[in-house]
C-alpha positions in Angstrom: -4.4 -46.4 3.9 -5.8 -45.0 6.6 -3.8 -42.1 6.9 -4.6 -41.6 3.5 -8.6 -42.2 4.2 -8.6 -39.7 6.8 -6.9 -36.9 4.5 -9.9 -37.6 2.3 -12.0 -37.0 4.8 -10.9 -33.5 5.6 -10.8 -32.6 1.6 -14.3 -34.1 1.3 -15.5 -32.1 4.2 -14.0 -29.4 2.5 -15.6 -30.2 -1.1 -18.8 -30.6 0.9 -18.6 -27.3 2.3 -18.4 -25.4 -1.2 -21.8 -26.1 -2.1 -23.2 -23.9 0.3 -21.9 -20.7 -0.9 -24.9 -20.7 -3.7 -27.4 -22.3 -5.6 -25.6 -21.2 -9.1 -24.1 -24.7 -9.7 -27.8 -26.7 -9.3 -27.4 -27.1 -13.1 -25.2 -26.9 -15.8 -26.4 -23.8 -18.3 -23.3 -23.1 -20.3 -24.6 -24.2 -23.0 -27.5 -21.7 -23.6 -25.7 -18.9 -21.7 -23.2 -19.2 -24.4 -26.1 -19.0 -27.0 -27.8 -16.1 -25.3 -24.7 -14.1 -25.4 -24.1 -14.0 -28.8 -27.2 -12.0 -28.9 -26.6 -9.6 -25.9 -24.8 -5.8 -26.6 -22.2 -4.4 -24.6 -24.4 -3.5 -21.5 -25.7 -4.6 -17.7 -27.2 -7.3 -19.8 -23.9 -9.0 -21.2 -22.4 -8.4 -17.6 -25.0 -10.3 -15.6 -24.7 -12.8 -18.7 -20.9 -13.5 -18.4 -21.6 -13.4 -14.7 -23.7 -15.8 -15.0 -22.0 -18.0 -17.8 -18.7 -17.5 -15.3 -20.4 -19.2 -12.2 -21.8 -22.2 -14.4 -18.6 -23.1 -14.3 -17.1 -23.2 -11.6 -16.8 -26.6 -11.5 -16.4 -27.7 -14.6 -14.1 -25.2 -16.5 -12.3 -23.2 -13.6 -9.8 -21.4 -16.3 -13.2 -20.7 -18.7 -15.1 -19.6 -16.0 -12.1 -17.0 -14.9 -12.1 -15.9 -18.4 -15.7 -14.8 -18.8 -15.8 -13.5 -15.3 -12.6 -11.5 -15.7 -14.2 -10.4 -19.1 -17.5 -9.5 -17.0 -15.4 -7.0 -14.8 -14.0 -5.3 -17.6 -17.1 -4.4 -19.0 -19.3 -3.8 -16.1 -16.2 -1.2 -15.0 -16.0 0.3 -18.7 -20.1 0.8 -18.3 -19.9 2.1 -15.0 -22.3 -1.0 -13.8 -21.0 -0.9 -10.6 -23.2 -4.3 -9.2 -22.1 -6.3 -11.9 -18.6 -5.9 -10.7 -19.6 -6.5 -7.6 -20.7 -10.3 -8.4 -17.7 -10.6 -10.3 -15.4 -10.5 -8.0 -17.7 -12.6 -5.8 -17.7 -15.3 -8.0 -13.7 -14.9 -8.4 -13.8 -15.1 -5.1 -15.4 -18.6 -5.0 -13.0 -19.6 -8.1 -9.8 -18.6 -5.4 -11.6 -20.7 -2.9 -11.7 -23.8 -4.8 -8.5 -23.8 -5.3 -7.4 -23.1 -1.7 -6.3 -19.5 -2.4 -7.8 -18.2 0.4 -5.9 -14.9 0.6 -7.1 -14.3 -3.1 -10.5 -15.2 -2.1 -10.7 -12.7 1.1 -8.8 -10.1 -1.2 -12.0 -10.2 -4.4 -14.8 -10.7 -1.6 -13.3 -7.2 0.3 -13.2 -5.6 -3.4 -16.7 -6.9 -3.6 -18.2 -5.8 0.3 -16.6 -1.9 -0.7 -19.0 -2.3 -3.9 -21.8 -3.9 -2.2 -21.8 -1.6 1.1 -23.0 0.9 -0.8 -25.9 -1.2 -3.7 -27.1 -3.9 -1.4 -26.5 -4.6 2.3 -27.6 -7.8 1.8 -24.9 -9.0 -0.8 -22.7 -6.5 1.6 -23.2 -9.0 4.7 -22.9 -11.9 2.7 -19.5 -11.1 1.7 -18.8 -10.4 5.5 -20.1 -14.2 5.6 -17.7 -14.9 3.0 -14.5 -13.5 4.4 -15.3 -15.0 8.0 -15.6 -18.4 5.9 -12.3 -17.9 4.5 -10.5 -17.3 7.4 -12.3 -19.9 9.0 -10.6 -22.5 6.5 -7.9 -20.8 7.3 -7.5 -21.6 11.2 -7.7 -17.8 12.1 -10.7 -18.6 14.0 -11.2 -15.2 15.8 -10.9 -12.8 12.7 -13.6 -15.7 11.4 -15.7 -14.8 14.3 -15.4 -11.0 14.2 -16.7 -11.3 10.3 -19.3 -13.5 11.5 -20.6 -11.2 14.3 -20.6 -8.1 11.7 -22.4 -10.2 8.9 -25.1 -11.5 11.9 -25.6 -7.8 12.8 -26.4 -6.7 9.0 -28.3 -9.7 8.8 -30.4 -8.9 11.7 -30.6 -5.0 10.6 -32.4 -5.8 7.6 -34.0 -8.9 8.9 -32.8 -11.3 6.2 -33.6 -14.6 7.9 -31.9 -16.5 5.1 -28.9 -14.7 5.6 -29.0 -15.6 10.0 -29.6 -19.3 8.8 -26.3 -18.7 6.7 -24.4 -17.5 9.5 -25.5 -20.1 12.1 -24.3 -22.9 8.9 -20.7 -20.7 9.2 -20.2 -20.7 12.9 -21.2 -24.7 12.6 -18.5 -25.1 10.4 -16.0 -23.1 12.9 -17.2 -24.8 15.6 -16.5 -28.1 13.5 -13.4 -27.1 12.9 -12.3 -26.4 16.6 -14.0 -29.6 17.3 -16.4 -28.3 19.4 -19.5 -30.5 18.2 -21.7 -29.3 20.8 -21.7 -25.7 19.4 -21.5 -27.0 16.3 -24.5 -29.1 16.3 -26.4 -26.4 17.6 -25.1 -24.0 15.5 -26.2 -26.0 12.3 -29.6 -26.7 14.2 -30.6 -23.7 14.5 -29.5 -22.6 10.7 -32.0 -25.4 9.5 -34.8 -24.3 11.6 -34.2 -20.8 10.0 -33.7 -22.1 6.6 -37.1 -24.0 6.9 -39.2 -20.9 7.9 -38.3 -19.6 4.7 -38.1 -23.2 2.4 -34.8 -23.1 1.1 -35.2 -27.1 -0.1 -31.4 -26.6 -0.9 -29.9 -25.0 2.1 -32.3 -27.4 4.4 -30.6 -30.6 2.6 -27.4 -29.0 3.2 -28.1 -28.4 7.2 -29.4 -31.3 7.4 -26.3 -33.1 5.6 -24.0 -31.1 8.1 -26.4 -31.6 11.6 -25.4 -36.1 9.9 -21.9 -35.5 9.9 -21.6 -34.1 13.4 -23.9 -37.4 14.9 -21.3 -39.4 12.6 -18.8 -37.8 14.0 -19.5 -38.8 17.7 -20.3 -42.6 16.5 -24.1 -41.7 16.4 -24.8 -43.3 13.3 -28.0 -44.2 12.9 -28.8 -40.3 13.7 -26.6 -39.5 10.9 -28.1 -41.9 8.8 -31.8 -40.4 9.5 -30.6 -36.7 8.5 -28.7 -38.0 5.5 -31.4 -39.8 4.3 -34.0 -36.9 4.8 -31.2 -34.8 3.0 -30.9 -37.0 0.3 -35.1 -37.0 -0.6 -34.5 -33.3 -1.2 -31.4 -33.6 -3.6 -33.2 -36.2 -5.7 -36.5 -34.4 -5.6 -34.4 -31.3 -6.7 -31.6 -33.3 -8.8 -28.8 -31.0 -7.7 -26.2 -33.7 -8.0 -23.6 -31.6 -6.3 -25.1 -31.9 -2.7 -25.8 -35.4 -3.6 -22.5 -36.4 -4.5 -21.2 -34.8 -1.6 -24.2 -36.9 0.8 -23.7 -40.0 -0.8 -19.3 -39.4 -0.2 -20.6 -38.9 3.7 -23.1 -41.9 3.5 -19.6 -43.6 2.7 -18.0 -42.8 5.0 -20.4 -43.6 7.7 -20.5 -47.0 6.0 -16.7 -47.3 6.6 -17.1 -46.2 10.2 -19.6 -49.1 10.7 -17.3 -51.6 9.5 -19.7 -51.8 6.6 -16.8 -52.5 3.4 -19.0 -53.0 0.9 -21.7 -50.5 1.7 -19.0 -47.8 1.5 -17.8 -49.1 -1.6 -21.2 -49.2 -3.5 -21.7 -45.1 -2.0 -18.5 -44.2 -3.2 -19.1 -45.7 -6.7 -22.4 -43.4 -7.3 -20.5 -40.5 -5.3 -18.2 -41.0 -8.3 -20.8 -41.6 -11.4 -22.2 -37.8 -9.9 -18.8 -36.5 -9.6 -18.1 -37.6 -13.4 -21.8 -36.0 -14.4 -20.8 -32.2 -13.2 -16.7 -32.7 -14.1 -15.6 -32.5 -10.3 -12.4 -33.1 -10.9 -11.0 -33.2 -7.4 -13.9 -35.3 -6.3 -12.8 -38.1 -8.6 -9.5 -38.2 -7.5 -10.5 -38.4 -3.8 -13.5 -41.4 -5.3 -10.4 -43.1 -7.2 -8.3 -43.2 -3.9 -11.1 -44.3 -1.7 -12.7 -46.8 -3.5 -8.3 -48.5 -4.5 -8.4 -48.1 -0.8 -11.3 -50.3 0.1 -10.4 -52.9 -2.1 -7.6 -53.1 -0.7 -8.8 -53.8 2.4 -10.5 -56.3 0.6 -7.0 -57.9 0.0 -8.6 -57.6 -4.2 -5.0 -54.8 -4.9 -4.4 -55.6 -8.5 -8.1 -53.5 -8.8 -6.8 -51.5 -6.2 -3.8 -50.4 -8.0 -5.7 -49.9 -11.1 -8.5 -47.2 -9.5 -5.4 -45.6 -7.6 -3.4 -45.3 -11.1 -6.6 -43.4 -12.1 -6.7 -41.3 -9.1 -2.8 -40.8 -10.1 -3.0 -40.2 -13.8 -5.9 -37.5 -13.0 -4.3 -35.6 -10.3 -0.9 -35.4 -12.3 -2.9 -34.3 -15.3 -4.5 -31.4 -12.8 -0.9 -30.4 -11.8 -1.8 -31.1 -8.1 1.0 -31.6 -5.7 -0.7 -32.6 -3.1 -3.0 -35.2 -4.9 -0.3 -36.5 -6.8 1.5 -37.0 -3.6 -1.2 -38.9 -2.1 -1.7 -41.1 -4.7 1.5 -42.1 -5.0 1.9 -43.1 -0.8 -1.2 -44.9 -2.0 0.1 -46.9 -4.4 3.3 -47.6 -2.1 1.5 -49.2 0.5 -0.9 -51.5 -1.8 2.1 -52.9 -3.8 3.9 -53.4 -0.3 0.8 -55.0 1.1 1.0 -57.0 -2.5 4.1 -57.7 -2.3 5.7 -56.2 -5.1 8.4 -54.4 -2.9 10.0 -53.0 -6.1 6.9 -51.2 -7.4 6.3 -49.9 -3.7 9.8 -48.6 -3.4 9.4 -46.7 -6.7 6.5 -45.4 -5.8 7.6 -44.2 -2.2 10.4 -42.7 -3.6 8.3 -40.4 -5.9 5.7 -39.8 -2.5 9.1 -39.1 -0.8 10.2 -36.4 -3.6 6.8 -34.9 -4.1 6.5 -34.5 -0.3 9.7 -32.8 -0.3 8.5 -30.5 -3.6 5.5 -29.5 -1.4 7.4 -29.2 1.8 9.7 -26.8 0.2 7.7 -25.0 -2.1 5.4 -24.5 1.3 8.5 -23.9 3.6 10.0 -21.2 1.3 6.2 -19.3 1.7 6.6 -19.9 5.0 10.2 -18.9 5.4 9.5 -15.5 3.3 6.3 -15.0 5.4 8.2 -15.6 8.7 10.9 -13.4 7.1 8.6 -10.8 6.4 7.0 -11.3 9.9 10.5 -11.5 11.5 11.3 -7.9 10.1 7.8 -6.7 11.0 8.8 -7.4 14.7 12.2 -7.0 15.0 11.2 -3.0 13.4 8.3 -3.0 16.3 10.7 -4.4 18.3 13.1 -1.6 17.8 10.3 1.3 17.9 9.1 -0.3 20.9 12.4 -0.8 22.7 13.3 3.7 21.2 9.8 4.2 22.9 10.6 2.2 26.1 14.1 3.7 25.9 12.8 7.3 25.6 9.7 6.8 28.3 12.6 5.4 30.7 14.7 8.7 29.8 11.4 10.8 29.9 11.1 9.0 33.6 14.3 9.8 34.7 13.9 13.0 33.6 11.0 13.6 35.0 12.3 12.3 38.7 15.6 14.3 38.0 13.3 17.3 37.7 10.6 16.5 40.2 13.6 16.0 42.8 15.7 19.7 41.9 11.9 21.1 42.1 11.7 19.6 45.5 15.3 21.0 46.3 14.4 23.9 45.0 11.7 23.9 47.1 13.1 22.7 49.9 16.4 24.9 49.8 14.1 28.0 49.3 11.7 26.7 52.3 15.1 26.5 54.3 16.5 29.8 53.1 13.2 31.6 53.8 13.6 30.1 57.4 16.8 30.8 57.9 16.3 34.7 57.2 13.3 34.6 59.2 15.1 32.9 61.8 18.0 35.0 61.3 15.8 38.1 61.2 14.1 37.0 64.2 17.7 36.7 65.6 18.6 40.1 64.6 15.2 41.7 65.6 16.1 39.9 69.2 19.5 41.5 69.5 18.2 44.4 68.6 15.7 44.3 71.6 18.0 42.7 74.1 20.2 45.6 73.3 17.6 48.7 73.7 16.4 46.6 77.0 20.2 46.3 78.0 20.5 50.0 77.1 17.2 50.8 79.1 18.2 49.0 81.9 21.6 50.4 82.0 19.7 54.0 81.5 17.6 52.8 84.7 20.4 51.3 86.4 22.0 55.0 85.8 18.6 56.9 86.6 18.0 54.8 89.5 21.6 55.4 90.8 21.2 59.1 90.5 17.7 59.0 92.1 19.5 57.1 95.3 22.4 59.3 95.5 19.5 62.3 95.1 17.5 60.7 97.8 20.6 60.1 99.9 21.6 63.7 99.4 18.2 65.2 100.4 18.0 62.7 103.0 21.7 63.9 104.7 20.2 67.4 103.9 17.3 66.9 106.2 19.0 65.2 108.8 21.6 67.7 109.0 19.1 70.2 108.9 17.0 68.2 111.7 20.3 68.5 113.6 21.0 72.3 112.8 17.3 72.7 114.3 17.6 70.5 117.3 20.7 72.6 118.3 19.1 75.6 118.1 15.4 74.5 119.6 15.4 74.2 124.1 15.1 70.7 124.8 11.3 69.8 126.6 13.2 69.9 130.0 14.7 73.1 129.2 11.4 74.8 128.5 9.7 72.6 131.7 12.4 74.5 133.8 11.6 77.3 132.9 7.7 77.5 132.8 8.0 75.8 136.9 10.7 79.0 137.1 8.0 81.5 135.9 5.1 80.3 138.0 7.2 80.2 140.9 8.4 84.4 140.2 4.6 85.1 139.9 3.2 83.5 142.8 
């Protein structure tokens, strides 16, 4: 059961959630749209009307409300009324939503931003708001964020404070949803001071419902108690019974938290009388379940079987696998706790086949979507192991070129040198043979010089000789000069 309690606490969250997207669904006017548009032409007026008509209801008529919003489109597109189609796909957009098809829901509110980006930057950053929410519920909480940041910064362009109190309510709801209740808390904070400088009773009820789950959720529950009871004066004031049946769901289930049986029972019932007022279907199968659920805790499980049966019959008459499922692991563990082991093993055989339905209607999505993704990497795998391939062959190349430039270089460097050096040789032999030529020429010259200068030399000397021969020695001529002096005296 409590498995089963705290799966109804994630939908309800969920269910919660949806009636902050707009204001549309406060009342129920099908009736007198319907009566209005029998009186309209084929014009903006039908289209807003059909729009119109279409969001009423949402809730109540999801296959009515695609067919007058589908039948809005066409017309708005034949007429050229380009803003009409813009809401259209917003509200088919909500429709996806609601019924989990978030991919469908991101794909009509992009069709509606391309519209919108060029009418109304407002509706253009709400749709930004939109797809971040989607994504959001999907888990892909950085893509969430990313829209987020773009929707803030439109927001803040054109100074929309209702749509910054929107986006504060989104990132509480991320935040929530990566259990970060700090950031959340201050996140939804701060959206309902923003909503209450511009009195938005609605939006205010709704912060204030989401600032009570957060203190319930960290077992602060009189807090939460004070903000739902604060929320729930502006529902009844307003009688939008789709935030209150939402509030009085979380009243519940802070009741349960407390221990309090009873006072969760008696929330749950007139969650349920609200939920049966504005045809939320999914909401009275989730009230069914919770209130079998607490009776059985109150050991009372022939009335439990009986709401659970309810919650069965409806969610197999909705077509809902994973309701259907649910109900039936329900029902398995009252009879078991009952007793009736025979009843509990019929049901738990049906949980056991519709969990395997789910599982692999789910697992053959996943399997094509991991096939898909598979392929999608193995191909970038491939282009990136060709471009790694090539970049490594581009590399090599460019080494194997780098290194013959170098040898190039290098044997032209070494060639250059070796002429010069050779040259250098050469021009060296050259020398050291005109010196050795030189000198031998000297050598030679100087040679003939000596054997001149010995020649001349002999030539004197003989010629000093010849003359000393002939010349009278000193003694000779002393001789004679005594000889003469003597004759004259």
């Amino acid at each position: 059961m409590q498995k089963i309690y705290l799966f109804f606490r994630q939908i309800v969250f969920a269910l919660c959630l949806l009636t902050t997207l707009s204001t549309y669904a406060k009342v129920n006017p099908a009736d007198s749209l319907t009566a209005y548009l029998k009186t309209t032409r084929p014009d903006s007026v039908r289209v807003k009307t059909l729009n119109a008509l279409g969001k009423s209801l949402e809730f109540s008529d999801q296959k009515l409300s695609r067919h007058y919003l589908l039948e809005a489109l066409k017309l708005a597109d034949s007429i050229g009324y380009e803003p009409g189609k813009g809401y259209s796909y917003k509200f088919l957009g909500y429709l996806a939503e609601d019924i989990s098809e978030l991919d469908s829901g991101i794909y009509f509110y992009n069709k509606a931003y391309e519209i919108f980006i060029k009418t109304d930057k407002s509706q253009a950053a709400d749709m930004l708001k939109l797809i971040g929410d989607a994504y959001s519920d999907k888990g892909e909480y950085s893509t969430a964020m990313s829209y987020f940041q773009k929707s803030l910064k439109m927001f803040e362009s054109i100074e929309s404070i209702d749509g910054m109190a929107a986006i504060n309510y989104s990132l509480g709801q991320l935040y929530q949803g990566l259990l970060q209740n700090e950031k959340a808390m201050a996140a939804y904070k701060k959206s309902l001071e923003l909503y209450e400088k511009v009195r938005q009773p609605v939006d205010i009820a709704n912060a204030l419902t989401a600032v009570g789950i957060i203190y319930n959720t960290i077992k602060e529950h009189e807090t939460a108690k004070e903000y739902y009871q604060k929320a729930k004066i502006i529902y009844e004031e307003l009688q939008y019974d789709n935030g209150l049946s939402n509030l009085y769901t979380w009243m519940a289930i802070t009741a349960y938290d407390e221990k309090n049986i009873d006072g969760a029972l008696e929330y749950f019932k007139l969650s349920l009388e609200l939920y049966k007022k504005i045809n939320n279907v999914n909401g009275l199968i989730y009230c069914y379940n919770n209130i079998g659920s607490i009776y059985a805790d109150k050991k009372d499980y022939d009335k439990a079987i009986e709401w659970e049966k309810k919650s069965l019959e409806m969610a197999i008459e909705t077509k809902g696998l994973e309701y259907i499922k649910y109900s039936h692991e329900m029902l398995a563990h009252t009879y078991s706790k009952k007793g009736d082991y025979s009843s509990a093993f019929h049901h738990l055989t049906e949980f056991m086949k519709y969990k395997d339905s789910i599982f692999n209607e789910t697992s053959m999505k996943q399997i094509h979507e991991m096939q898909t993704k598979y392929e999608t990497e193995k191909k970038d795998k491939e282009l990136l192991r060709k471009d790694a391939e090539i970049l490594k062959q581009t590399a090599i190349a460019d080494k194997q070129a780098t290194q013959r430039n170098y040898f190039i270089i290098g044997f032209g460097l070494m060639l250059i040198l070796s002429l010069f050096i050779f040259r250098s040789y050469r021009q060296k032999q050259k020398a050291n043979a005109v010196i050795a030529l030189q000198k031998e020429k000297v050598e030679k010259q100087k040679e003939l010089i000596e054997e001149k200068q010995k020649e001349i030399l002999d030539s004197i000397h003989y010629a000093e000789r010849i003359q000393r021969s002939l010349l009278p020695t000193e003694i000779y001529i002393d001789k004679n000069l005594q000889r003469l002096k003597q004759n004259q005296n």
